[in-house]
N, C-alpha and C positions, 0 to 999 in steps of 0.2 A: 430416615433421619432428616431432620431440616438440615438446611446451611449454615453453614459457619459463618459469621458475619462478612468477611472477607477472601471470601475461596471461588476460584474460579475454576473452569473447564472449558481448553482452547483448543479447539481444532484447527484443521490444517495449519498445522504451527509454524513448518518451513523453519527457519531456522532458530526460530523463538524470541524474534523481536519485540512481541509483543506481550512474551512472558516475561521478558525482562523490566517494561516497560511497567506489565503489571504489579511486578514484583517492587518495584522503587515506589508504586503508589501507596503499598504494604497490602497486597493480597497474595495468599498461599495458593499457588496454582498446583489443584489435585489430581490432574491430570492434561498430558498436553498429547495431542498426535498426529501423527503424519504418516504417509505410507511412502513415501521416498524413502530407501536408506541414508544417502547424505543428513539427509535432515534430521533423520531419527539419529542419527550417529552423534550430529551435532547437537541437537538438544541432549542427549547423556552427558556428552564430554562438558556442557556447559553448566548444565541445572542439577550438581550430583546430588544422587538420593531422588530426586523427582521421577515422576510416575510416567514413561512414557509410554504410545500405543501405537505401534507399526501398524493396524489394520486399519485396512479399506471403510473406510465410514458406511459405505452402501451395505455392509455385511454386520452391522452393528444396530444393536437396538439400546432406547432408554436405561432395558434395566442391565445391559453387557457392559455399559459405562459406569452404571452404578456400584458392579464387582467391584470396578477397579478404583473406585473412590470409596470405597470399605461403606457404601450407601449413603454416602452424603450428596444432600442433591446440591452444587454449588450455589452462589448468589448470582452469578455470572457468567453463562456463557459467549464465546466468543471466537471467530472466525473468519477468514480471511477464502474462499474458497481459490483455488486456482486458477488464474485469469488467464494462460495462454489464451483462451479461445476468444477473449474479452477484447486483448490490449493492441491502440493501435501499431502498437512498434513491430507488431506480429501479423499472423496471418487471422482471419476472422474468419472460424469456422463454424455454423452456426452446427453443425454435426459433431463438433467434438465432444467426446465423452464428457469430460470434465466438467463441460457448463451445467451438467445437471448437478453437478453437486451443488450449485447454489437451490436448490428444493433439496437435498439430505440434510445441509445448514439449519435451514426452515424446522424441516421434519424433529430434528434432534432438539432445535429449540420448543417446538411443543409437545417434544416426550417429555425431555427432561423437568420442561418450566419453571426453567429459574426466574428468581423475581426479573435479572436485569440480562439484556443479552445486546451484544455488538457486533455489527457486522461490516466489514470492511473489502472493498475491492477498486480497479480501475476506472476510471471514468466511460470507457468502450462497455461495460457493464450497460449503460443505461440505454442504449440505442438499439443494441445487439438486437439482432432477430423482434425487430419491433417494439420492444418492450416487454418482451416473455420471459424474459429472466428476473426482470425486476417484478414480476405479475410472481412467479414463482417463490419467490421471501416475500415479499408484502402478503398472496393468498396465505401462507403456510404460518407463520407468525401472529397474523389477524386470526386466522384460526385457534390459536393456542391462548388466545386472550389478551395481547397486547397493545398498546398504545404506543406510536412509532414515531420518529422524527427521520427523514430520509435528508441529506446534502451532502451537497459536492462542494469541496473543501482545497484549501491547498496549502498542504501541509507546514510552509513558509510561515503561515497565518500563526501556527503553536510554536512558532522557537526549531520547528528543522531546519537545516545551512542549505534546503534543496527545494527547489521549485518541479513541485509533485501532486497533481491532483488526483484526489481520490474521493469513492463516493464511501458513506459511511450515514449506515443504520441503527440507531437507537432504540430500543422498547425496553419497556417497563409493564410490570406486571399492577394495576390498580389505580395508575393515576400518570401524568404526564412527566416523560425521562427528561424533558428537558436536551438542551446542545452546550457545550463549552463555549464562549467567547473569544473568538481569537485574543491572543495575546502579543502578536508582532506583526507589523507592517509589512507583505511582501515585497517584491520589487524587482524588478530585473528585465520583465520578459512580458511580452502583450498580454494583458486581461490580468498580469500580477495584482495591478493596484488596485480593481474594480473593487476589493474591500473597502467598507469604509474603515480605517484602520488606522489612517494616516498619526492619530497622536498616541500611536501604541511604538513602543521601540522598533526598529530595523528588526527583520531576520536575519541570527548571524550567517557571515560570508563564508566563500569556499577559505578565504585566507585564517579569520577566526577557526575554524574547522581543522585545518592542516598544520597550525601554529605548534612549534618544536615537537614534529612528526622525525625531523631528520633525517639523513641521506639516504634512499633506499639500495639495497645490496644489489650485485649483480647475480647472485646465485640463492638456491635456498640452503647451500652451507653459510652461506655468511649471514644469511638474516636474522635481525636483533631481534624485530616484529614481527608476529607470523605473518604473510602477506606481503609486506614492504619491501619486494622487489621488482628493479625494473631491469628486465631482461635486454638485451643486446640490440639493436634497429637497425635495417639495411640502408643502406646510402641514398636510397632514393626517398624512404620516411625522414630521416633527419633534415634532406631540403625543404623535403613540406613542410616540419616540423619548426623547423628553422621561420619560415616565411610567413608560416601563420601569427597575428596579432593575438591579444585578447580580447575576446569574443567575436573571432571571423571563425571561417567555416570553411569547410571542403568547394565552396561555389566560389570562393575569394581566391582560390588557387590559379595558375594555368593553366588551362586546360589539358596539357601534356603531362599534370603530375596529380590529376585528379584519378582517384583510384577507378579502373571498370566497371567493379560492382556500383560504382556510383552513377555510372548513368543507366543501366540496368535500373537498380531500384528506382529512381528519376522517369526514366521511363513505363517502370510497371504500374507507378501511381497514375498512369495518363491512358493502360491499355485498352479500359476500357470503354475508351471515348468520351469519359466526364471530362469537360473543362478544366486546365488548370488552375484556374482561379479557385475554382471547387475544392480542388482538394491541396492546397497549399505548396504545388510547384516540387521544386526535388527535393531531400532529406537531407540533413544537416550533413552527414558524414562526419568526417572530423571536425571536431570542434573545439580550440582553446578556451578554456573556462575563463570569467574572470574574477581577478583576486577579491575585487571591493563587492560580487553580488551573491547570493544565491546560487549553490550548482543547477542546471540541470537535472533534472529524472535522472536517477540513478539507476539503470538496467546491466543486464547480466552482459551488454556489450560496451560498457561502460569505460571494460581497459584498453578496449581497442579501438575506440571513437572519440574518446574528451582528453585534451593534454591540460597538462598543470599547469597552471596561468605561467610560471616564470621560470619553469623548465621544461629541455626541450626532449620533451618524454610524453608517454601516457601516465595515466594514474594507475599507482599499484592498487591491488587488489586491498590494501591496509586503507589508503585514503578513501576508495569507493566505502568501507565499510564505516567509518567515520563521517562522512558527508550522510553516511544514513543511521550516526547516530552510538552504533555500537563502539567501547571500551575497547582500547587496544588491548586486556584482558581476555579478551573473547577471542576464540577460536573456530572457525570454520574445518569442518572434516571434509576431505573427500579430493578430487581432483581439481586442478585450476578450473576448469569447467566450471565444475561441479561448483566451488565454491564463488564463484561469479554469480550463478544463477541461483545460491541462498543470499549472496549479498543484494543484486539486483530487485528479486523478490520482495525482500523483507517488511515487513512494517515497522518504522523508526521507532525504536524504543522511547524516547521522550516524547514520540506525538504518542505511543500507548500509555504513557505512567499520564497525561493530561487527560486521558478519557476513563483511566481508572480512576485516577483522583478525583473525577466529577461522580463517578458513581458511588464511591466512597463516601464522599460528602453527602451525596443525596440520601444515602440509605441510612447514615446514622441520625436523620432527621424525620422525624413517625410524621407522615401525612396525617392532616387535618380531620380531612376524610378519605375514603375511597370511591374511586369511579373504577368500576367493572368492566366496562364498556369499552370494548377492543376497536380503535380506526385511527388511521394514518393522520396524524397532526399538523404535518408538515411534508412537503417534497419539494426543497431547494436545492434546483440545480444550475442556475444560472444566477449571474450578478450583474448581467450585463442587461441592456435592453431590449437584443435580439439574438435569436439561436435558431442553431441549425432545423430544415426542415424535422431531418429525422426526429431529434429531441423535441420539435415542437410537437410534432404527432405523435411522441410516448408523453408528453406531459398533457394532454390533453385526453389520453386513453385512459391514463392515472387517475386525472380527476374525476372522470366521467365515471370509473369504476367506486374508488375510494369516498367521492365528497370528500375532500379531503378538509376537515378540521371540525367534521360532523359526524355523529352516532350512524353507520353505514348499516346496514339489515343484513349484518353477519351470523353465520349459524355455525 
């Protein structure tokens, strides 16, 4: 069956930010899946009546997705693959399982070959293991007949309250997918402004963002909100707590109340003899948000590293999921863990309803003509005027493989 003009099919969905996002754009998503239970849990309890798929994508073929969307092939595929192995907040494995699922991403997009397809992940993504991962969606998508738009974005740029960059793939099937246009001025944090964006409005704040949230409970019998609790604090976080400004950090501390794991990790970014100029010196540890900017990257360790500009707390797990976007309407299943790490994860709903809404727009307007001719149009990853070695030797591998903005001698 063709596609329905607005239907989509989303992989690794995690906790369906980005169904959401698509769904406010007005696309019917006919199926979403993930093989986490949390996630799967969570996408039921949110999306009721929607189609969801607990299996392993590796164990799935074209037409095993197509049962379950009664044969419709969507207009839209879309997917987020798992970045553990990606992101720098983590360990960088280039062995981990999971990096291959960015080629089953690939592979699905040209079983299924929907006209339009999205691909979204880390910015650790681009460097990883040389540039094999990103060789691995660029080969597998160009094979399927695609015309591509690759960049690294941040997120601030579309209306999220959070300074977040992410890289994000674009193809279209016959002719050029085009990028969204930022729409808001970042700001906050080095390399924010390198948009040029400046007469586009602010991104709103963490204060915008948390505005009549209201007092969180000390227990989950009293909570009004699911999430919006702030548990009990030892005497020794309330003084750090206490001492921290907004926007100081665990290194602004005494040293006698700087937590151990902090010179640990401080240290393991130095163990192996790189310079620390090289790699940016110790990690934030705790860090007071401020009220007037952009949060920080919202990660699954979020409630135990970022305090609320003007309370002397962490953030509950309700304001983490709001700074990324989601309706206090929305529910997270599974354990505090558990739901840390779908909140952390997620892709901000309103940065997906802006990339739906561009596909949307584009597909209700019949191309001119058509160009067949499958090659990568674009690969912005920088805004600045210098990048790291590594990145330079993947954008230079890029090009040399791709030509990029040229008819490539793809088979």
């Amino acid at each position: 069956m063709s596609a329905d003009r607005l239907s989509s099919v989303d992989l690794f969905s995690g906790a369906g930010g980005l169904v959401l996002g698509l769904r406010w754009a007005g696309f019917d998503t006919l199926l979403a899946n993930d093989n986490w239970a949390p996630a799967v849990e969570t996408l039921k309890h949110n999306f009721d009546g929607a189609r969801v798929s607990p299996d392993d994508i590796r164990d799935l073929s074209a037409a095993d997705l197509l049962t379950r969307t009664d044969g419709v092939t969507p207009l839209l595929v879309t997917g987020g693959p798992p970045c553990q192995g990606f992101t720098s907040a983590g360990a960088r494995r280039a062995s981990d399982h999971r990096n291959t699922l960015v080629k089953e991403f690939a592979r699905m997009v040209a079983e299924l070959h929907p006209q339009w397809f999205l691909f979204e992940n880390v910015e650790g993504f681009l460097t990883m293991s040389g540039g094999d991962f990103v060789v691995d969606l660029l080969d597998g998508v160009l094979d399927g007949g695609y015309q591509v738009r690759l960049q690294k974005v941040n997120v601030a740029n579309y209306g999220v309250p959070q300074l977040r960059k992410r890289v994000i793939a674009i193809g279209l099937l016959g002719g050029d997918p085009g990028f969204p246009s930022p729409s808001h001025h970042a700001y906050g944090a080095p390399g924010a402004e390198m948009e040029r964006t400046t007469a586009l409005p602010l991104a709103p704040t963490v204060a915008d963002s948390l505005d009549g949230i209201g007092a969180p409970a000390s227990s989950v019998q009293d909570e009004v909100v699911q999430g919006h609790i702030a548990p009990p604090i030892s005497e020794s976080d309330a003084l750090r707590f206490q001492l921290l400004q907004q926007g100081q950090t665990m290194r602004d501390l005494p040293k006698d109340l700087q937590h151990r794991s902090y010179a640990r990790r401080a240290n393991r970014r130095v163990a192996d003899g790189m310079p620390t100029e090289r790699r940016g010196g110790a990690p934030a540890g705790l860090r007071r948000l401020r009220a007037d900017e952009p949060s920080k990257a919202i990660t699954s360790a979020a409630t135990r590293e970022f305090l609320h500009p003007l309370e002397d707390r962490c953030l509950t797990l309700r304001e983490c999921s709001r700074l990324q976007g989601f309706p206090d309407s929305f529910e997270f299943v599974g354990n505090r863990s558990e739901q840390a790490t779908l909140i952390g994860n997620a892709i901000p709903p309103n940065f997906g309803e802006v990339f739906g809404g561009w596909v949307a727009e584009r597909s209700a307007d019949s191309p001119s003509s058509i160009d067949s001719s499958a090659r990568l149009l674009e690969f912005r990853v920088t805004n600045g005027a210098g990048m790291s070695p590594a990145l330079h030797s993947v954008v230079r591998r890029i090009n040399a493989r791709y030509r990029i903005g040229e008819v490539p001698l793809w088979s």
